[in-house]
C-alpha positions in Angstrom: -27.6 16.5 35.5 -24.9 14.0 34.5 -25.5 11.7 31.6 -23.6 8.0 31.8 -24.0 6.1 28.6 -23.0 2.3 28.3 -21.5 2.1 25.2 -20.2 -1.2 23.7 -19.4 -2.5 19.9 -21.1 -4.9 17.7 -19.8 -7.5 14.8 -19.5 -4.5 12.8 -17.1 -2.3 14.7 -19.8 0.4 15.1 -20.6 2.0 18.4 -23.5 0.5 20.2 -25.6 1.8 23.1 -25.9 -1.2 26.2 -27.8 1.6 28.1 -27.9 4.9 29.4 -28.7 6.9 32.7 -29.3 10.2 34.4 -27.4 10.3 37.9 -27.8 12.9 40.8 -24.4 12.8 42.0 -20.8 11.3 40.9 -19.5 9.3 44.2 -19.0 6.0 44.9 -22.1 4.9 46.1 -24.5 6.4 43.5 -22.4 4.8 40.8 -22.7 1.2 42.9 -26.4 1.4 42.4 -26.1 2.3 39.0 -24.0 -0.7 37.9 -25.9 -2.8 39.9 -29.2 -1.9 38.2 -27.5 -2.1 34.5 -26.2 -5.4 35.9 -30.2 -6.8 36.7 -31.0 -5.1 33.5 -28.5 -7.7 31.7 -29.9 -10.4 33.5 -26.6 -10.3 36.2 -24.0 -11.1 32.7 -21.2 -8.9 33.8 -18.7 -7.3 31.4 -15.2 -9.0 31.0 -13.8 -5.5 30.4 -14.7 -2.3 31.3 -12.8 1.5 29.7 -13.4 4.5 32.1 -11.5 7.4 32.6 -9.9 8.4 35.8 -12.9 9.0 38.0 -11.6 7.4 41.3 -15.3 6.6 42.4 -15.8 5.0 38.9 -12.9 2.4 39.9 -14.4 1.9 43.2 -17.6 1.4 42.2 -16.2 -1.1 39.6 -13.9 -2.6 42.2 -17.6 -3.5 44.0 -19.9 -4.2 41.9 -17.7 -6.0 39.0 -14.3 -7.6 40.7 -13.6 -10.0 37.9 -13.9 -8.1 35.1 -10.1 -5.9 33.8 -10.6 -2.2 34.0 -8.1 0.0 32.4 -8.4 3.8 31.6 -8.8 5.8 28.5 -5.7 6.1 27.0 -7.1 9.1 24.7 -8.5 11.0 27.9 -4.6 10.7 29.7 -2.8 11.5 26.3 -4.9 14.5 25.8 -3.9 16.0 29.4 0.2 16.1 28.1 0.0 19.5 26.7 -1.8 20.5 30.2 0.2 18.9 32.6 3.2 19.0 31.0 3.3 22.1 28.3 5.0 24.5 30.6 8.3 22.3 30.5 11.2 23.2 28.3 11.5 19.9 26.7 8.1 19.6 25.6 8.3 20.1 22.1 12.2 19.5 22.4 11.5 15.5 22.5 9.7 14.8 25.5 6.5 14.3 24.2 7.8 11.8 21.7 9.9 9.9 23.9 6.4 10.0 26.3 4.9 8.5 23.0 7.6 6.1 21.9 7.4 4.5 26.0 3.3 3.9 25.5 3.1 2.7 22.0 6.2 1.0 20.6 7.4 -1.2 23.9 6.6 -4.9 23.1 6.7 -5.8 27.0 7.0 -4.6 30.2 10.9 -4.4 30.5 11.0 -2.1 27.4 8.7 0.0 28.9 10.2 0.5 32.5 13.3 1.4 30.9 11.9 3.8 28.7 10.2 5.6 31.4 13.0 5.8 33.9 15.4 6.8 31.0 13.0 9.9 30.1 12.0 10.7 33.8 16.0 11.3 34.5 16.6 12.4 31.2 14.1 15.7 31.8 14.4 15.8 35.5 10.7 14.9 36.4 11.5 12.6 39.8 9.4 15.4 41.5 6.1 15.7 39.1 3.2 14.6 40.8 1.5 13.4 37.8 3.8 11.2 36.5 4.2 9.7 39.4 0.7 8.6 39.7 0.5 7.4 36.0 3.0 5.3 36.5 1.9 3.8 39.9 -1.3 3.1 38.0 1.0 2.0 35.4 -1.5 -1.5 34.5 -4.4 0.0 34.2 -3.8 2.0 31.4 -0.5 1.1 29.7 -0.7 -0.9 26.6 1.6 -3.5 27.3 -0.1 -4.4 30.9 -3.2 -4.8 29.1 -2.4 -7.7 26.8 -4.5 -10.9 26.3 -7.9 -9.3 27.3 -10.7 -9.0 23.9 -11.5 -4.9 24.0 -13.1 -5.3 20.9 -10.8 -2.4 19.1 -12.2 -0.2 21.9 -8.5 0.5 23.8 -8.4 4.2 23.2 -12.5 5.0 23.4 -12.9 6.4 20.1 -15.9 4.3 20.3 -17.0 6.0 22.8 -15.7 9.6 21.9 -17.8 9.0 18.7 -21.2 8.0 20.5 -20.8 11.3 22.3 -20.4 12.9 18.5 -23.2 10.7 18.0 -26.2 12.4 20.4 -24.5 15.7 19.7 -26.9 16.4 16.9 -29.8 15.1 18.8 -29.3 16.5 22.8 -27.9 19.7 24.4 -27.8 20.9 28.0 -30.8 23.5 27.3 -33.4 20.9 26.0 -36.1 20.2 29.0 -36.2 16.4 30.7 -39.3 15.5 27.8 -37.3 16.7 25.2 -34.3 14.9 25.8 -36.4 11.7 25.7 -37.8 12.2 22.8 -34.3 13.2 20.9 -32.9 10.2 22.6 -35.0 7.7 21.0 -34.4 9.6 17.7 -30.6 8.7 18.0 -31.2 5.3 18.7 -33.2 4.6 16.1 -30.5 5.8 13.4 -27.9 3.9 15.2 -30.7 0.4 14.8 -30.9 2.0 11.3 -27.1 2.0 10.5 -26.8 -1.5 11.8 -29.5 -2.9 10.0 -28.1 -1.5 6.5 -24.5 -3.0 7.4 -26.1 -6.5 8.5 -27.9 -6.3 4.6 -24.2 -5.5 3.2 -22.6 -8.1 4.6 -25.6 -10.7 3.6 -26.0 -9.6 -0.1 -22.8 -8.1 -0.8 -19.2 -10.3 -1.4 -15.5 -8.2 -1.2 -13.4 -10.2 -3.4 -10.0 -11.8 -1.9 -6.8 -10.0 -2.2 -4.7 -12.9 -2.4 -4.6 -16.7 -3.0 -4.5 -17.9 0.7 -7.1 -19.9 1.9 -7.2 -18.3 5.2 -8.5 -15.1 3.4 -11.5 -16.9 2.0 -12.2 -18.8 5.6 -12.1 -15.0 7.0 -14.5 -14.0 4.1 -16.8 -16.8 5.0 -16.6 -16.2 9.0 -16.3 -12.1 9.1 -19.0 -9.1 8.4 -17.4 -7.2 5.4 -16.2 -4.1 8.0 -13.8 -6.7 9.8 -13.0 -8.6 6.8 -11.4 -5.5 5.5 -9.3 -5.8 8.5 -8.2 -8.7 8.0 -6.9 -7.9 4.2 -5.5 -5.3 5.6 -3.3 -7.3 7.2 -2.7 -9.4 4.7 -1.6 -6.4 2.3 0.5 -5.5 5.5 2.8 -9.2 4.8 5.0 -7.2 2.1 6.1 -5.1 4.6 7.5 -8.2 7.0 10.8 -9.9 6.8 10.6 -13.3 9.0 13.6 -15.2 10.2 13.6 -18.4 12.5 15.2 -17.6 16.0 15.2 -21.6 17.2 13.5 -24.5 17.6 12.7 -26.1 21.2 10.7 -29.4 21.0 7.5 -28.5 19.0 7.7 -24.7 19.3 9.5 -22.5 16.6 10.3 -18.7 17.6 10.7 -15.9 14.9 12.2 -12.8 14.6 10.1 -10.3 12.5 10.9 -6.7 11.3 8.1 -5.0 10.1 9.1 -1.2 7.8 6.0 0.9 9.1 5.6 4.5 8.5 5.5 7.6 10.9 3.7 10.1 10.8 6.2 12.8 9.7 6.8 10.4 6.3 9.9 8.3 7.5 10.0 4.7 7.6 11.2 2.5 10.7 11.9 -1.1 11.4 9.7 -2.5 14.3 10.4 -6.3 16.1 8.3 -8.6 17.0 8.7 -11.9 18.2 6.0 -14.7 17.0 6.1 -18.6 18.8 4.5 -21.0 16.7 3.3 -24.4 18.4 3.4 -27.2 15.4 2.1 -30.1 17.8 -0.7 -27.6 19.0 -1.1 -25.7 15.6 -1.2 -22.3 17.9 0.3 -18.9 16.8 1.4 -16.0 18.9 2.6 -12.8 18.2 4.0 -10.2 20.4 1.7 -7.4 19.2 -1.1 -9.6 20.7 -3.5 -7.8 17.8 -5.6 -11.1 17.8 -6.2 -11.2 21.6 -7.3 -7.6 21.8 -9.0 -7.2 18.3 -9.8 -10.5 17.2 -7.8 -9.9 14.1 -5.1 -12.3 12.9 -2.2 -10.1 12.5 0.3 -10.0 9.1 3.0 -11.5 11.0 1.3 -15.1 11.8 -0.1 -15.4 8.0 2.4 -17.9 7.1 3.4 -17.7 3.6 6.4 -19.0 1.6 8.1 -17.8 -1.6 8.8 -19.9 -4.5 10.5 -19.0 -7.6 8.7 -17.2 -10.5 9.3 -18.8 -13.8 10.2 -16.7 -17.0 8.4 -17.6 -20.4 11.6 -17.2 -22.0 13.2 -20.1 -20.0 11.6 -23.0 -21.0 13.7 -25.8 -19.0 12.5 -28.3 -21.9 15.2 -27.0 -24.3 17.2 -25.3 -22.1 19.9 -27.8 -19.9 21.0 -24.5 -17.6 17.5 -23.7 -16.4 16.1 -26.9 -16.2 19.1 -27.7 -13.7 18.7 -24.8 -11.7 14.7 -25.9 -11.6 15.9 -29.3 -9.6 18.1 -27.5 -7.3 16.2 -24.7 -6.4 13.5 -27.9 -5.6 16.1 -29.8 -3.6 17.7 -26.7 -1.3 13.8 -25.8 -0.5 13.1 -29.6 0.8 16.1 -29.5 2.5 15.9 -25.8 3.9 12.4 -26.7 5.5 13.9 -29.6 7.5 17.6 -28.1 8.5 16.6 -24.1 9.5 15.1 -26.2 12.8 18.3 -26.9 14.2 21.1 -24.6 14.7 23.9 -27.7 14.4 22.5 -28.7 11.4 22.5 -25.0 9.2 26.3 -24.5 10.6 27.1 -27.9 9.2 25.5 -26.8 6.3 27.1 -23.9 6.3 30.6 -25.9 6.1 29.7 -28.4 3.4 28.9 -25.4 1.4 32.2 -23.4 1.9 33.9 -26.8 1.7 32.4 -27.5 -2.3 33.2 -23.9 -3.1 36.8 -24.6 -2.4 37.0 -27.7 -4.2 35.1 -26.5 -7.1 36.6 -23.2 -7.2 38.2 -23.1 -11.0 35.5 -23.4 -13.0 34.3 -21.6 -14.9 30.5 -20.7 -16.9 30.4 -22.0 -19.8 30.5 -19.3 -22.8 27.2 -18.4 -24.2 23.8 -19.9 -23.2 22.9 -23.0 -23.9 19.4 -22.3 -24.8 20.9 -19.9 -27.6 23.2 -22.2 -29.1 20.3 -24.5 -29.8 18.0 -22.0 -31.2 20.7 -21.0 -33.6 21.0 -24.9 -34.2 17.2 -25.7 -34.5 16.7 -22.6 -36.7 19.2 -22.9 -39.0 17.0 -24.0 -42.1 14.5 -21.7 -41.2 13.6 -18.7 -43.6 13.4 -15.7 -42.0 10.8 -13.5 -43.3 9.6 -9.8 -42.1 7.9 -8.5 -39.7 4.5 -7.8 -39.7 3.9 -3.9 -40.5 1.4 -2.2 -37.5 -0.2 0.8 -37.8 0.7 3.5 -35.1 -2.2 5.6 -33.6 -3.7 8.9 -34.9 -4.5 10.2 -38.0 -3.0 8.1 -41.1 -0.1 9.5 -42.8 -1.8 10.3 -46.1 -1.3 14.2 -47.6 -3.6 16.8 -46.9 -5.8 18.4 -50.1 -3.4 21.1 -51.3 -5.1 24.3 -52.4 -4.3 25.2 -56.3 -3.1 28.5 -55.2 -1.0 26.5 -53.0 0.6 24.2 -55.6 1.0 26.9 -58.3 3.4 29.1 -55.6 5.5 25.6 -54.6 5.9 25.3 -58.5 7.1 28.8 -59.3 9.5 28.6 -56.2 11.2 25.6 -57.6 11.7 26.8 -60.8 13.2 29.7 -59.3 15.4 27.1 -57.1 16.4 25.6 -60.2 17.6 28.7 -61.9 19.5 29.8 -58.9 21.2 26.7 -58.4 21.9 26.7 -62.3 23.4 29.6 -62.4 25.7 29.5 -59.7 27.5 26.4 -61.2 27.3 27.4 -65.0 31.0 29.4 -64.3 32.6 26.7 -63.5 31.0 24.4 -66.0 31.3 23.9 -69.6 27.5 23.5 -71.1 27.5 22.0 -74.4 25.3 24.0 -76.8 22.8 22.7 -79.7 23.4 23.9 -83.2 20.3 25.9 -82.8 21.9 28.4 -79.8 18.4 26.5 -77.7 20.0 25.0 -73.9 20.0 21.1 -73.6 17.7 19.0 -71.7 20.0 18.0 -69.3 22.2 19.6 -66.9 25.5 17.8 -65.0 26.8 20.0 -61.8 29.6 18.6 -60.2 29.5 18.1 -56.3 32.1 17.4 -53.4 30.9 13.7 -53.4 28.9 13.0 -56.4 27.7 14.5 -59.5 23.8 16.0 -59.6 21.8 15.9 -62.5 19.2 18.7 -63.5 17.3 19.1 -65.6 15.9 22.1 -67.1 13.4 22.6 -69.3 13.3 25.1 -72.2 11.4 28.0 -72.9 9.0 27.0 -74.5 8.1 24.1 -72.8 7.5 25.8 -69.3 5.1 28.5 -71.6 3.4 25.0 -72.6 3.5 23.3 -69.3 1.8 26.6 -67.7 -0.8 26.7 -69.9 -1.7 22.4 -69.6 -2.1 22.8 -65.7 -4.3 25.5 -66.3 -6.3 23.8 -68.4 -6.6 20.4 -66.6 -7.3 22.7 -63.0 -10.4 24.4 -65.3 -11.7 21.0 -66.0 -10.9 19.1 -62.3 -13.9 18.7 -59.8 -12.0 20.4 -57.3 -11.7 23.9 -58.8 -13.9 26.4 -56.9 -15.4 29.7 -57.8 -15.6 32.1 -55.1 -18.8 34.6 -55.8 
């Protein structure tokens, strides 16, 4: 028996059910008494728009029962059926389907996508498919650009209503009997009044910060639930990624070219145009992505922003002449852009005034040095200068480890040895005075290639006397251990 739900979408964004039905039969006239009773049910408020797939008693029915409201198709039901209709074609995979994809989804108006079509039907010679030709006689009810300026709530390609069927997946199956599908189906609904009730308490108790300083965001903040304020900062993180320019200026309206860099799905990066007409006496916006219209959501390109110059610390215009001259004419050229970009006589005179003071003014030269540094050399002049602070890196101090007796006594013994080795090699070359007594003097000068090194080099007796000392004093330290 076939199951029609009525599915709609709430100030959340979350699937909702209007109502539901159990039908003998899918023609014409079962499905006019079944919008007709959902229509008493609503108290006779009908739908302004209405997504159904391609059931041709569906649009009759619709046609009868509801003949002011816009009915389109599913666009995720027809772009499912490529592979099926058109899979067997060479050119499939060879850049058909994305040329089929580029004509749907990146055309900003009808012209762009006529042209795109007929260029791809006589590209890959499919005058004769049967298909096409009826998706493209039916061309408005389903085509994105055709569909402009109606509110479908974000519900254009049904995933709203591909996830309610998700949704009474868990609860209903085609074996259950007529009781038990009841009671499953009030199971499901009560989650879904469940879900909606927690979201409602979110968006009452809980606050998402602003990403930015505009005072739209925080209006949006104020008006939105939190799940369509995040669209909306969306969009506003979405402004670094457009480059307006003004087109003209006709009486009050103001029309702007917009490139937007958006990324495809195989990682690449394109530039997309849109066209956005501002109204100043009106105080109206309108963008040729219509996002607003359809989804309620004020899109990046008609969040009017302006960018200002970002002063440096280090360029304090106070005591420095250069910056604080470029402060006033940075102020001057933006006053003055504001009220010349409107007309296109006044930026090419502009334009010539400009190129006229460059050729006048075309020998001279920056001065040499900054100005700001000549009088911080001035001003400091008298100052004393005294060192910096020392700051203490991270990790362990630098302070020696405890070195083991053992340890010391072998570093000791090898630098004797060191001492004797070196002495020994230079004592051919060198005269060494001797004492009366045959003993070896205290001191020791060897002659290097750059200066002279002094060594010195104690006698025999002393190192039998020095020995003994350091084991004495390491018998008597606290740090002498015993091992048992």
């Amino acid at each position: 028996m076939p199951f029609a739900p009525f599915v709609g979408v709430n100030h959340h964004g979350q699937s909702i059910l209007l109502g539901a039905s159990l039908i003998s039969s899918e023609d014409t006239s079962t499905f006019v008494w079944l919008f007709e009773a959902w229509l008493e049910c609503m108290n006779g408020r009908a739908p302004a728009a209405i997504i159904t797939d391609q059931d041709r008693a569906m649009k009759n029915a619709i046609e009868i029962v509801f003949p002011n409201a816009r009915h389109r198709y599913c666009l995720w039901h027809i772009m499912r059926k490529l592979p099926e209709k058109l899979g067997s074609h060479s050119g499939y995979n060879a850049g058909l389907k994305t040329a089929i994809q580029s004509a749907v989804y990146d055309t900003q108006n009808c012209e762009q996508f006529e042209e795109k079509w007929g260029q791809l039907i006589q590209k890959y010679d499919l005058i004769d498919n049967a298909w096409l030709q009826g998706l493209y006689t039916e061309r408005s009810f389903w085509v994105p650009v055709y569909l402009k300026g109606v509110f479908w709530a974000g519900m254009s390609t049904t995933q709203q209503f591909e996830s309610m069927n998700a949704f009474f997946d868990g609860y209903v199956h085609s074996g259950m009997t007529l009781k038990e599908f009841v009671d499953q189906f009030d199971n499901a609904l009560r989650k879904k009044v469940e879900a909606e009730t927690t979201a409602d308490f979110q968006s009452c108790n809980q606050t998402i910060p602003c990403v930015s300083l505009f005072k739209i965001e925080m209006q949006f903040q104020l008006l939105y639930t939190n799940a369509k304020f995040k669209e909306v900062q969306a969009e506003v993180w979405g402004m670094l990624l457009c480059n307006p320019s003004l087109v003209g200026t006709e009486g009050s309206i103001s029309t702007f070219d917009v490139a937007e860099e958006i990324s495809t799905p195989d990682g690449q990066s394109r530039i997309v145009k849109y066209m956005v007409y501002f109204n100043e006496y009106e105080c109206e916006v309108q963008c040729t992505c219509a996002l607003f219209e359809m989804r309620g959501i004020l899109c990046r390109k008609n969040l009017k922003r302006r960018y200002t110059l970002v002063k440096s610390s280090y360029d304090d215009v106070r005591v420095n002449a250069d910056a604080r001259r470029y402060e006033l004419l940075v102020q001057r050229c933006l006053r003055f852009a504001t009220r010349v970009s409107r007309n296109d006589k006044h930026v090419n005179a502009f334009f010539h005034m400009l190129e006229d003071f460059e050729h006048k003014y075309v020998g001279l030269e920056p001065e040499s040095g900054s100005t700001k540094l000549k009088e911080n050399v001035v001003g400091d002049k008298d100052k004393k200068i005294l060192s910096p602070h020392v700051v203490l890196g991270k990790g362990r101090p630098p302070t020696r480890r405890k070195v083991p007796m053992v340890e010391k006594a072998t570093r000791k013994r090898k630098k004797k040895q060191t001492y004797r080795s070196l002495f020994e090699d230079a004592s051919q070359n060198v005269d060494i005075p001797m004492s009366s007594g045959g003993d070896i003097v205290d001191e020791v000068v060897i002659p290097t290639q750059c200066s002279a090194l002094t060594q010195v080099r104690p006698s025999a007796n002393d190192e039998v006397e020095d020995a003994f000392g350091y084991c004495c004093r390491k018998l008597n330290s606290d740090n002498f251990f015993v091992d048992k």
